[in-house]
Each structure stands twice: as C-alpha cells, then as structure tokens.
PDB file with SEQRES, HELIX, SHEET and CRYST1 records, atoms N, CA, C and O in Angstrom:
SEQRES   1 A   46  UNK UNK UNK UNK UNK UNK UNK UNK UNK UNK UNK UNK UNK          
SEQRES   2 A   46  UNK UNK UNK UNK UNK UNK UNK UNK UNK UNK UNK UNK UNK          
SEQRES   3 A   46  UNK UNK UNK UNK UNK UNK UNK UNK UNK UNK UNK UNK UNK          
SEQRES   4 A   46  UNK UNK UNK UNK UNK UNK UNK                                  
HELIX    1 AA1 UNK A    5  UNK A   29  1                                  25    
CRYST1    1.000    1.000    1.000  90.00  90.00  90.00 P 1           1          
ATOM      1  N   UNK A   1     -84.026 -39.339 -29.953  1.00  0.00           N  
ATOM      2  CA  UNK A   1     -83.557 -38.640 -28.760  1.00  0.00           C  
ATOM      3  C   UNK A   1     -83.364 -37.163 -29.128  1.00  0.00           C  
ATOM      4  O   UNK A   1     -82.448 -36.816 -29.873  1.00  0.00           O  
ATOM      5  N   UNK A   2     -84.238 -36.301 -28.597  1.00  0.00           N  
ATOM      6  CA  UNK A   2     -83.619 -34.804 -28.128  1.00  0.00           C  
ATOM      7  C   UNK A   2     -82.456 -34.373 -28.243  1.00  0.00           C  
ATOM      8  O   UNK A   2     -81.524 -34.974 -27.710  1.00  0.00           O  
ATOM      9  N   UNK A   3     -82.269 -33.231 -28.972  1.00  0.00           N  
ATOM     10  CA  UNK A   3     -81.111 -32.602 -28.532  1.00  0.00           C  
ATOM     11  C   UNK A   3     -80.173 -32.106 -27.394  1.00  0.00           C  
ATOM     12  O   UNK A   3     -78.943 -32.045 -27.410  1.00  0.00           O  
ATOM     13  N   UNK A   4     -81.196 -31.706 -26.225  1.00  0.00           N  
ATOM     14  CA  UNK A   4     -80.652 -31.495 -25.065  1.00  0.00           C  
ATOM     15  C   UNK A   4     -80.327 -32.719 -24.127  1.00  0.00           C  
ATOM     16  O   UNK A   4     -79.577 -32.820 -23.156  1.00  0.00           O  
ATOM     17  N   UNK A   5     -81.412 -33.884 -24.956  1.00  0.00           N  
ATOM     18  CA  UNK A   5     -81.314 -35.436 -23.848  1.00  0.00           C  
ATOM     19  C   UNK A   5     -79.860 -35.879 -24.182  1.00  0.00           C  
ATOM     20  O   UNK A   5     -79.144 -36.532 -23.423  1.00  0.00           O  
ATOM     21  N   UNK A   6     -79.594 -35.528 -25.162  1.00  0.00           N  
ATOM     22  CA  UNK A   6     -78.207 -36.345 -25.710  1.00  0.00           C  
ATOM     23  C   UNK A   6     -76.957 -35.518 -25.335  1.00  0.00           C  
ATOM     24  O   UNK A   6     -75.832 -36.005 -25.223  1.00  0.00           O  
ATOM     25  N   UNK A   7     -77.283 -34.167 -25.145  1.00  0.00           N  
ATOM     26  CA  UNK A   7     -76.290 -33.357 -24.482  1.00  0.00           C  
ATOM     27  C   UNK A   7     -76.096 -33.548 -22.601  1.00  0.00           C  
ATOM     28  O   UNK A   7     -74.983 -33.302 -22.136  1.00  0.00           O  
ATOM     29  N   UNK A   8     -77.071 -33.921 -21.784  1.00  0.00           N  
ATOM     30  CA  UNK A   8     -77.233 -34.118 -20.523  1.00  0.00           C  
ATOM     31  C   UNK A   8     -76.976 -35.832 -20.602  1.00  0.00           C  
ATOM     32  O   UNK A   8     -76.801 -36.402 -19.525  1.00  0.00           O  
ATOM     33  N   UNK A   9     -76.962 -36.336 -21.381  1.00  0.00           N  
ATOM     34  CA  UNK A   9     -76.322 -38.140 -21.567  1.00  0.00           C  
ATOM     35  C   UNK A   9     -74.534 -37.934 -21.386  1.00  0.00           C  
ATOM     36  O   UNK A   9     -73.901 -38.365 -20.421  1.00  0.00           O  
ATOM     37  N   UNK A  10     -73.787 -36.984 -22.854  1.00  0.00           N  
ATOM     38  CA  UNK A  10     -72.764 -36.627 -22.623  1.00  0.00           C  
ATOM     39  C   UNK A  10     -72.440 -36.280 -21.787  1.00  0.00           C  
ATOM     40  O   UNK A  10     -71.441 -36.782 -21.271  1.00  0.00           O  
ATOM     41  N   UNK A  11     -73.221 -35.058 -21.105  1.00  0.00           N  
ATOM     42  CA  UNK A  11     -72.533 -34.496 -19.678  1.00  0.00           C  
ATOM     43  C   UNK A  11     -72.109 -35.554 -18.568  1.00  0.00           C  
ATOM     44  O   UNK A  11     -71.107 -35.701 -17.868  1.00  0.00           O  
ATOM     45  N   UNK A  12     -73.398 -36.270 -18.730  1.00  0.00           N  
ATOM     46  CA  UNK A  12     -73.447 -37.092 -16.952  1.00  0.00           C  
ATOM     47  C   UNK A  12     -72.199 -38.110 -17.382  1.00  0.00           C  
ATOM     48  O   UNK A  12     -71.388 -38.506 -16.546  1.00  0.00           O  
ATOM     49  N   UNK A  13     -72.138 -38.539 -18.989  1.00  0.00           N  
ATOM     50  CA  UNK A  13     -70.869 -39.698 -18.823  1.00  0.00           C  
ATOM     51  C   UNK A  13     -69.431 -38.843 -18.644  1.00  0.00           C  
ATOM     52  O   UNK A  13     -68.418 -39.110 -17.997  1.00  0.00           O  
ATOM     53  N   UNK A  14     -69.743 -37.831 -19.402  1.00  0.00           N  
ATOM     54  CA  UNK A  14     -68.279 -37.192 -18.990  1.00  0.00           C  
ATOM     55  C   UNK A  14     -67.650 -36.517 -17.547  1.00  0.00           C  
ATOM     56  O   UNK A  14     -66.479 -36.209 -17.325  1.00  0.00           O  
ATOM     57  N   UNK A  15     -68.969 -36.379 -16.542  1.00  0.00           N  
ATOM     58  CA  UNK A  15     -68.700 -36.616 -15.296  1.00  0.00           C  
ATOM     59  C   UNK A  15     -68.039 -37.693 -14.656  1.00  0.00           C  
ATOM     60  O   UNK A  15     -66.957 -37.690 -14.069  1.00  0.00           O  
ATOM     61  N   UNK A  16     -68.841 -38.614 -14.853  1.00  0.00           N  
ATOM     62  CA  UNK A  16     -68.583 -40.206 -14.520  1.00  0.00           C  
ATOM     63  C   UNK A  16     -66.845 -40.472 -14.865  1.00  0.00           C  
ATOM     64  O   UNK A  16     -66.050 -40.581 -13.932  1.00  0.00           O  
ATOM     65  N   UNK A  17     -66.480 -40.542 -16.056  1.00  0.00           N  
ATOM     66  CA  UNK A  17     -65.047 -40.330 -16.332  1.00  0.00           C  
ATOM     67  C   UNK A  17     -64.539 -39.463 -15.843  1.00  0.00           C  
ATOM     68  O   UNK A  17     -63.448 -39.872 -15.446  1.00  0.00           O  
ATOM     69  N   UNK A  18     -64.702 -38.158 -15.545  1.00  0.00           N  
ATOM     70  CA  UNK A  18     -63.807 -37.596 -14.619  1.00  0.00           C  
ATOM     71  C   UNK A  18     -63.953 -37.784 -13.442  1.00  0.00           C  
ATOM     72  O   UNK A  18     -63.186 -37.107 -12.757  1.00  0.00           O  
ATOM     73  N   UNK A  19     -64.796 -38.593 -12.756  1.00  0.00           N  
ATOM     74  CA  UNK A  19     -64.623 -38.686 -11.328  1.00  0.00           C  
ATOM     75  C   UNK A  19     -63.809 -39.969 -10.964  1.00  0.00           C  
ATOM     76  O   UNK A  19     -63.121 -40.209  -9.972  1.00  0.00           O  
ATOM     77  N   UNK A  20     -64.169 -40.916 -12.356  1.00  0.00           N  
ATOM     78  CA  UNK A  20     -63.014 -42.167 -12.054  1.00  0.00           C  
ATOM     79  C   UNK A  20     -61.627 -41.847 -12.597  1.00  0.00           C  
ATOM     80  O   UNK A  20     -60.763 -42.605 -12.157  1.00  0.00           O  
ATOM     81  N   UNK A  21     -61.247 -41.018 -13.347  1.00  0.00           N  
ATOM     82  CA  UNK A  21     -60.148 -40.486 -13.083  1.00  0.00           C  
ATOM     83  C   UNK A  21     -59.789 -39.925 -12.160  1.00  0.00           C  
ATOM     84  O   UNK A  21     -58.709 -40.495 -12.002  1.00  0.00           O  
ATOM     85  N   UNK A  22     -59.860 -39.083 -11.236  1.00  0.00           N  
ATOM     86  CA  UNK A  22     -59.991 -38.452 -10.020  1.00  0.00           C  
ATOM     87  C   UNK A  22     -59.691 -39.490  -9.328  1.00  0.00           C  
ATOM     88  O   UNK A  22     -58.479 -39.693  -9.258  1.00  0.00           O  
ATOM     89  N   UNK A  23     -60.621 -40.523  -8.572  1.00  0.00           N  
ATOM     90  CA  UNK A  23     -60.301 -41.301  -7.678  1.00  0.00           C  
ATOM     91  C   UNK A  23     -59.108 -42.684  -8.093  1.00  0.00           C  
ATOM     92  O   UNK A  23     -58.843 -43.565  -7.275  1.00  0.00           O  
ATOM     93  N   UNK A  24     -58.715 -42.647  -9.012  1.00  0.00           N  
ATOM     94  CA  UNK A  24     -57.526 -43.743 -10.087  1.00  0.00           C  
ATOM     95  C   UNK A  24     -56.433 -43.059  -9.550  1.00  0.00           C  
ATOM     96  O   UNK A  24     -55.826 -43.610  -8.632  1.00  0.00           O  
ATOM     97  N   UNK A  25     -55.917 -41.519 -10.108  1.00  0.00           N  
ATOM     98  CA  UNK A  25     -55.276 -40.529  -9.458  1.00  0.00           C  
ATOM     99  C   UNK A  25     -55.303 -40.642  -8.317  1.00  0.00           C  
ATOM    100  O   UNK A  25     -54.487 -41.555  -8.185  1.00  0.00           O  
ATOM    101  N   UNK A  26     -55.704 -40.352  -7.124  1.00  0.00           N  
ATOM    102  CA  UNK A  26     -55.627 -40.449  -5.772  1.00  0.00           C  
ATOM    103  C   UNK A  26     -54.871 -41.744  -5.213  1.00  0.00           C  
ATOM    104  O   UNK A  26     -53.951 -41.802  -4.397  1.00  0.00           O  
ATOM    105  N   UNK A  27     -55.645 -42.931  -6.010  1.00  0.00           N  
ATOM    106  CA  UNK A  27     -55.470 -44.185  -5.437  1.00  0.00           C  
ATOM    107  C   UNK A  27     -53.736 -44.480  -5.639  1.00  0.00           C  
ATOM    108  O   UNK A  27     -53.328 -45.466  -5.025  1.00  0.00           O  
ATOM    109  N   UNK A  28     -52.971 -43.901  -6.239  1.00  0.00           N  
ATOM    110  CA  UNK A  28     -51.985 -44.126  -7.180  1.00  0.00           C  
ATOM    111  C   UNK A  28     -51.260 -43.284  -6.072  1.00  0.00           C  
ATOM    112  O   UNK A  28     -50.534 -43.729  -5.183  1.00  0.00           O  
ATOM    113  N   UNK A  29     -51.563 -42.129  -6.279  1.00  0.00           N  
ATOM    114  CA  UNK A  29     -50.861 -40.885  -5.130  1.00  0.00           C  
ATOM    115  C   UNK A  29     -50.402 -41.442  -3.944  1.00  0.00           C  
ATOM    116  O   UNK A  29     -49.241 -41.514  -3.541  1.00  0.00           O  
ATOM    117  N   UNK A  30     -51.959 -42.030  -3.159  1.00  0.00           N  
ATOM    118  CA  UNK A  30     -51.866 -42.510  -1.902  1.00  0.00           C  
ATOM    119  C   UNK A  30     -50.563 -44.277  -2.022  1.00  0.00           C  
ATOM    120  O   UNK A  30     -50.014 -45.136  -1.333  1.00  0.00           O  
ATOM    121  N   UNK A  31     -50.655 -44.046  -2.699  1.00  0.00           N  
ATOM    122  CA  UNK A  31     -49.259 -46.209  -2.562  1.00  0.00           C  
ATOM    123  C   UNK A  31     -48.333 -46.194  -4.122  1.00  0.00           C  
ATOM    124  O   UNK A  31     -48.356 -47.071  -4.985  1.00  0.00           O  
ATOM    125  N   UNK A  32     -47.789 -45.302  -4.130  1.00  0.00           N  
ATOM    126  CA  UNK A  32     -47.167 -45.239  -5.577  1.00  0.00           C  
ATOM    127  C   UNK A  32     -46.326 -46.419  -6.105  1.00  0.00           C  
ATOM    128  O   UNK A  32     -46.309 -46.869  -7.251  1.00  0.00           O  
ATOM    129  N   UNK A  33     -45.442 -46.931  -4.727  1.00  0.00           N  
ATOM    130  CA  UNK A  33     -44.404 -48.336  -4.702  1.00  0.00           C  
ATOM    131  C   UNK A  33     -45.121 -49.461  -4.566  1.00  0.00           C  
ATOM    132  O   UNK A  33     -44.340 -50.224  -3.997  1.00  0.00           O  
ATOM    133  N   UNK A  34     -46.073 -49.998  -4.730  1.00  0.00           N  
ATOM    134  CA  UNK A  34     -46.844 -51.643  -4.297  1.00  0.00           C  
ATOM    135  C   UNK A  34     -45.615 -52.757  -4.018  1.00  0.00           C  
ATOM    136  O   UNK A  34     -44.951 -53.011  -5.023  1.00  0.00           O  
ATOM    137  N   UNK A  35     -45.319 -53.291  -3.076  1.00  0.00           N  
ATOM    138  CA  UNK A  35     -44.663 -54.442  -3.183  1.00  0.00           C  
ATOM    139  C   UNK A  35     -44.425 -55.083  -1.839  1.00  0.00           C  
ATOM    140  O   UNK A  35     -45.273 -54.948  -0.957  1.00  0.00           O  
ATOM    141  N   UNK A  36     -43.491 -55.666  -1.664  1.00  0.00           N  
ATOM    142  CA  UNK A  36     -42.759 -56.267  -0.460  1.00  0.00           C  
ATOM    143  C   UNK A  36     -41.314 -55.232   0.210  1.00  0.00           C  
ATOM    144  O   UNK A  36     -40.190 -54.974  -0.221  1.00  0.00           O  
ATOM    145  N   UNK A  37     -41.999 -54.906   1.318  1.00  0.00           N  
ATOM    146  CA  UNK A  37     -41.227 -54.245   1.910  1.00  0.00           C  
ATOM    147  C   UNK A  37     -40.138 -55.262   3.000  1.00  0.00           C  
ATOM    148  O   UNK A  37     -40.769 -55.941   3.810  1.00  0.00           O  
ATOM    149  N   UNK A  38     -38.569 -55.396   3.057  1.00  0.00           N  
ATOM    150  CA  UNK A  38     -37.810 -55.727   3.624  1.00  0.00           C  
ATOM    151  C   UNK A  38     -37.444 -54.984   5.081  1.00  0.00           C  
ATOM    152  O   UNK A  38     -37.117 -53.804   5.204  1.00  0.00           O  
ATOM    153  N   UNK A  39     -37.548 -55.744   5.904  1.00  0.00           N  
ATOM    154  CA  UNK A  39     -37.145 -54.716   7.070  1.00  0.00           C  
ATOM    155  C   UNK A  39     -35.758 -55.462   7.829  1.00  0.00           C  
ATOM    156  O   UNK A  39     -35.698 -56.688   7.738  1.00  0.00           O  
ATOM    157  N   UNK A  40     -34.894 -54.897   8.408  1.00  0.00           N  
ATOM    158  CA  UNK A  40     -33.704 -55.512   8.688  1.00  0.00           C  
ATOM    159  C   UNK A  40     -33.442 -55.084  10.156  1.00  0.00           C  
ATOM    160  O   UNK A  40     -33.747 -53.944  10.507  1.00  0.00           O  
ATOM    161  N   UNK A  41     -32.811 -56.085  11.139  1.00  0.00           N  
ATOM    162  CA  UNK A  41     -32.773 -55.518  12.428  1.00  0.00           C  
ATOM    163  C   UNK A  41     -31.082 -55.553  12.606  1.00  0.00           C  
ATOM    164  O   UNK A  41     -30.648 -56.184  11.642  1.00  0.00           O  
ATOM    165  N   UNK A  42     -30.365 -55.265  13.170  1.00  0.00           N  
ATOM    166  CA  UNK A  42     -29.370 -55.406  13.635  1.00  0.00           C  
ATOM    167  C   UNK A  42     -28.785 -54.778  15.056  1.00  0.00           C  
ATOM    168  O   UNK A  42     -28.796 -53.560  15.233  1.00  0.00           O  
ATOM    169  N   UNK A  43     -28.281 -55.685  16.041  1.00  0.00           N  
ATOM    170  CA  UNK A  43     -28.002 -55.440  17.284  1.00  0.00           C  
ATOM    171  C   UNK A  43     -26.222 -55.173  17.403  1.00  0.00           C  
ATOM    172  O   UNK A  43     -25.289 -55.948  17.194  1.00  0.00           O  
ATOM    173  N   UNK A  44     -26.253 -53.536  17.888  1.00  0.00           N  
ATOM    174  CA  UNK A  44     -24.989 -53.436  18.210  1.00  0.00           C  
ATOM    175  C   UNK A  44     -24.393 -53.536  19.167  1.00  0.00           C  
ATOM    176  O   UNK A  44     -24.923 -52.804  20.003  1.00  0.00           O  
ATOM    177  N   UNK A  45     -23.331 -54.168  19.677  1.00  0.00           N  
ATOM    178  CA  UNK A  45     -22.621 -54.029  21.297  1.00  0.00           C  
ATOM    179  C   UNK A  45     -21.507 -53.153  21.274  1.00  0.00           C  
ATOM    180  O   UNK A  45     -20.900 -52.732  20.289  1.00  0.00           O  
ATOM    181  N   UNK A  46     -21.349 -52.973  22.235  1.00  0.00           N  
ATOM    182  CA  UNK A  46     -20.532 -51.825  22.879  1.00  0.00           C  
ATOM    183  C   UNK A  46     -18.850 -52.613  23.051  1.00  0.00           C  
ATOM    184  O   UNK A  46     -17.916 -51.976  23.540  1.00  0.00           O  
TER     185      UNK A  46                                                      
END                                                                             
C-alpha cells in the first residue's frame, strides 16, 4: 500500500470516529435521565 493510500485510509477512519462520536454526544444530550418517569395527580377542594 502507498503512502498516500494509507494516509486517505487513516483519514476516512478518523472521520468515521468522529462522526460517531458526534452523534453518541448528541444522543446523550438529547435524554440524559433514561428511566421511569412517576407522575402524581392530586385533587384539591375548597
């Protein structure tokens, strides 16, 4: 393999890893808490 083939191999994987970092990041951003959310009602009278 070429010198430049093996440098444009590196590049494109080290793209690839930064774009799935990128979208890992986001995914994380967008729902940081995952779980079961509790919701509670309560009726007051007067």
């Amino acid at each position: 393999m070429t010198g430049w083939r093996r440098w444009l191999l590196v590049f494109f994987a080290a793209t690839v890893v930064f774009a799935v970092g990128i979208a890992v990041g986001e995914a994380i951003h967008d729902n940081p808490k995952p779980g079961i959310t509790l919701t509670s009602e309560t009726t007051l009278h007067p």
